[in-house]
N, C-alpha and C positions, 0 to 999 in steps of 0.2 A: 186324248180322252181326259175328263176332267172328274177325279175321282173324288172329287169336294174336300174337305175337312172336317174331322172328328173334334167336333165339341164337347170340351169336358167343362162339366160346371161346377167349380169352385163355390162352396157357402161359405160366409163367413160365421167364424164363432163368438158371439156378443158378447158371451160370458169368459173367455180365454182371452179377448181381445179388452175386455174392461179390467183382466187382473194382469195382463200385458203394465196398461197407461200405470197402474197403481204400484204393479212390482219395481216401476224406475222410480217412482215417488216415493214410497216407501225403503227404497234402499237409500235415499241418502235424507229421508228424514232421523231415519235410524243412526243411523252416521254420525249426525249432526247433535242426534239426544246422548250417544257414547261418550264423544268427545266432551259433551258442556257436562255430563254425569261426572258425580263425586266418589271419590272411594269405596264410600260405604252403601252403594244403592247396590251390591249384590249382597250383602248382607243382610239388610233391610229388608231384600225377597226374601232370604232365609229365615230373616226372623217371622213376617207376618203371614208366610208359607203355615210353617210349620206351630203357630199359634191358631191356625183355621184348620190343619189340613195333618193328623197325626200319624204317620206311618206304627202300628206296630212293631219290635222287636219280629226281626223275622221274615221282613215285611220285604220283596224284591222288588227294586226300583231301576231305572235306566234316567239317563239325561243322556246330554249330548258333552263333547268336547267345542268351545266355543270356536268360531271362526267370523271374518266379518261384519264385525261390530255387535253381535249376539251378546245380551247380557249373561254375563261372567256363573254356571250352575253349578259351580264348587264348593263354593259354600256351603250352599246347600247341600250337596254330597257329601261332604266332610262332615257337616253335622248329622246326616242321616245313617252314615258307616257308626259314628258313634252312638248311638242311637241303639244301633244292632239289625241296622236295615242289610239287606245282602244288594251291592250296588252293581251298575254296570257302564257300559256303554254301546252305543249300536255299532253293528257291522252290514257296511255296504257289498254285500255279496255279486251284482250286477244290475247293470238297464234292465228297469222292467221288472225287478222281483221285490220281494220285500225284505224290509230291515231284518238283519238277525243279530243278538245282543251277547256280550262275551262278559263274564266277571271281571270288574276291576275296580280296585281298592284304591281313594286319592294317595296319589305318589306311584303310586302302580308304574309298569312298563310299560308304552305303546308304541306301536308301529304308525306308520303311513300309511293314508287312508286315501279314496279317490277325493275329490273338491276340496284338497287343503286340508281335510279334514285326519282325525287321531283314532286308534284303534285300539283295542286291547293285543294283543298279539295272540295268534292261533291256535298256543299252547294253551290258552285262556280257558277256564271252563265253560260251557255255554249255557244263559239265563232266562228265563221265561217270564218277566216283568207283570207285573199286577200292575204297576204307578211308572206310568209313562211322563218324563216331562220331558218337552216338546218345545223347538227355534222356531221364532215366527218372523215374519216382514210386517204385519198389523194383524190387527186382531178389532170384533165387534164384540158386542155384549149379546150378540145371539151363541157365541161360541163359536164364528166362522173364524178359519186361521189363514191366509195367504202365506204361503210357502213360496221357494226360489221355483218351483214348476215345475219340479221332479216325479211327484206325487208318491215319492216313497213311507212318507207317514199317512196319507191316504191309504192307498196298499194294506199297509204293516195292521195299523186300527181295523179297517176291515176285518182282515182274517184272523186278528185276535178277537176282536169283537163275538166274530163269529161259533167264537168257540168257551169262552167265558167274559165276566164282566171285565175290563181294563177301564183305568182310571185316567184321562189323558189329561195333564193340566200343562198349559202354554206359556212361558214364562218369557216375558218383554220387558222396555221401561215405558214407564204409563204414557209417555207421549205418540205409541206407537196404537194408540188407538185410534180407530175409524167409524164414521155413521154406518157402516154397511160393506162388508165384504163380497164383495161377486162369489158366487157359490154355485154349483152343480149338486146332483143327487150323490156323486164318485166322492166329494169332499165332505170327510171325516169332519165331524163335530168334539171342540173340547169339552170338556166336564169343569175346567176350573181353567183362571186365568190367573197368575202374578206377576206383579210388578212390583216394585221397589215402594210404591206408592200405600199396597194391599191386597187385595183378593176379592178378585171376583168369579162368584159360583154361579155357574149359567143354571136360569130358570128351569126347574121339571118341567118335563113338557116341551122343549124349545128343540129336541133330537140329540142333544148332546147322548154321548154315549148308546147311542141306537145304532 
């Protein structure tokens, strides 16, 4: 008896499949603007950050711990603890949930994190960030960010979002910009971009922060 075959039909996704080609380009143009970068281009973030972009004393922020050729958000963090901002770092909790952020102070302890990445340690107290800054692989001028394909700062902006304003600014070195990012509805828009070069404020109007 010939009980045929069940066909399943595979779509392909355009937009998953265009930041696919982009994420292998972007990771080693990135690479490649790390290496030829100078000492001083993460300070230079810090400085023309924080000449456009003033935290209040008081003010609770997050960055990441760098990994993979990401420019260096220390700096910045160190001048923003002095400052009197309450700083932190993200915690990767599992697949599939979103970021949750622990206090920690530059020099601070941290543990091992999942992807390489650094944590505050558990005893850490936990933060609710206003001013998010955010690793990217490229970045456009509409505010679209290519990330490694996790979607855990998707996520995270979501459901902050959802519940007060958050400030999400994406910090690169300016050669890691693009004509156009591949983009879905799911992908969280920046409010600000910096680069060692300056600061770019995504247009009103453009979804950032929506």
């Amino acid at each position: 008896m010939n009980y045929g075959r069940a066909e399943v039909a595979i779509q392909s996704d355009p937009v998953q499949e265009a930041k696919t080609v982009l994420r292998q380009d972007a990771l080693n143009r990135r690479r490649q603007l790390r290496v030829a970068a100078d000492a001083g281009a993460a300070m230079r973030l810090a400085d023309s950050l924080l000449a456009a972009l003033t935290p209040a004393a008081g003010a609770v922020v997050s960055a990441y711990w760098p990994i993979r050729d990401e420019i260096d958000p220390r700096p910045l963090m160190a001048r923003l603890e002095d400052q009197g901002c309450v700083c932190g770092l993200p915690v990767i909790a599992g697949a599939g949930e979103s970021l949750r952020f622990r206090r920690w102070r530059p020099g601070g302890p941290l543990v091992a994190g999942p992807f390489g990445t650094s944590e505050p340690p558990a005893d850490a107290d936990e933060i609710d960030p206003e001013i998010l800054f955010v690793p990217l692989l490229a970045f456009d001028r509409a505010g679209h960010r290519l990330g490694y394909g996790g979607g855990y700062y998707d996520r995270t902006l979501a459901a902050m979002r959802a519940r007060r304003r958050v400030t999400a600014v994406g910090l690169a070195f300016a050669g890691q910009e693009v004509p156009r990012v591949p983009h879905d509805p799911t992908d969280a828009r920046l409010d600000w971009i910096a680069t060692e070069d300056g600061v770019l404020p995504i247009a009103e109007g453009s979804g950032a922060g929506a």
